[in-house]
Structures are given as structure tokens and as C-alpha cells.
C-alpha positions, -999 to +999 in steps of 0.1 A: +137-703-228+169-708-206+147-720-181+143-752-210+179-756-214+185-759-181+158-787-181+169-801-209+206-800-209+219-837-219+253-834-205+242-822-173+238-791-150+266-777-123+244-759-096+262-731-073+284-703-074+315-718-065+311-747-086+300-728-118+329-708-114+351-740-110+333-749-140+345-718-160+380-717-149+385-754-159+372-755-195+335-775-183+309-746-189+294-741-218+264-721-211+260-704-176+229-694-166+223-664-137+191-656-118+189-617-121+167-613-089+198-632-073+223-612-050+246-592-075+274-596-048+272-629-055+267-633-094+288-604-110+316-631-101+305-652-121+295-629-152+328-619-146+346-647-148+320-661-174+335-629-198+369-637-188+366-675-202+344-663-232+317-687-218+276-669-227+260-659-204+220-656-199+199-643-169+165-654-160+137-641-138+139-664-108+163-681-087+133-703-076+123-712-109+160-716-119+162-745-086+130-762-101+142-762-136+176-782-121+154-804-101+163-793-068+135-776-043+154-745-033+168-717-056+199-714-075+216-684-077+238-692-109+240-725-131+262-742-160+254-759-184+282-785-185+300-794-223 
């Protein structure tokens, strides 16, 4: 299912750790969206800031999936889903 957001997001998709938390801490996420077989060193920044912000906050399977379903050809490790 969040795979399909990500796909069909109209506003558009910020790909990236440091840019989704950018995102968060400036008011432009309204969805973020975190790989769970991603490196937690990595994403419990995000959740965390994510729950800081009150900003939801769904995992998926696959940080290669995730990439495909943004249109890029590697993997993303977190992704927002602008407002």
C-alpha cells in the first residue's frame, strides 16, 4: 500500500535521509515512508524526528522496492511524501 503512495503522490516525493529529515524539521512532510530492512542507524533518526514533528510514519519491506516506487534505480532508505 505505501509502496502506491509513494508512486502516486501528486505533490511529489523527497528521497534521502538528510533530506526527509530537512523535510520534517521545516513543515514539508506529510507522510514519511521507511524501509524496515534499511540500516536502523540510519532510520530511527528519522522515526525520531518524524514523532517529534507529529508527522506518520509507515515502514515497508524493501529499500529496493521503495527506490523503484520513487523512480530511481537504487534503494531508498527513507522517503517523504511532500504536502
Amino acid at each position: 500500500m505505501s509502496y502506491e503512495k509513494v508512486a502516486q503522490a501528486d505533490n511529489g516525493t523527497i528521497i534521502g535521509t538528510k533530506q526527509v529529515l530537512k523535510a520534517i524539521k521545516n513543515g514539508h512532510a506529510r507522510e514519511v515512508i521507511i524501509a524496515s530492512d534499511a540500516d536502523l542507524h540510519i532510520t530511527s533518526k528519522v522515526s525520531q524526528a518524524a514523532a517529534e514533528h507529529q508527522v506518520p510514519c509507515n515502514y515497508v519491506d524493501s529499500m529496493t522496492q521503495l527506490g523503484k516506487s520513487c523512480g530511481i534505480d537504487v534503494g531508498a532508505a527513507t522517503v517523504a511524501i511532500k504536502q
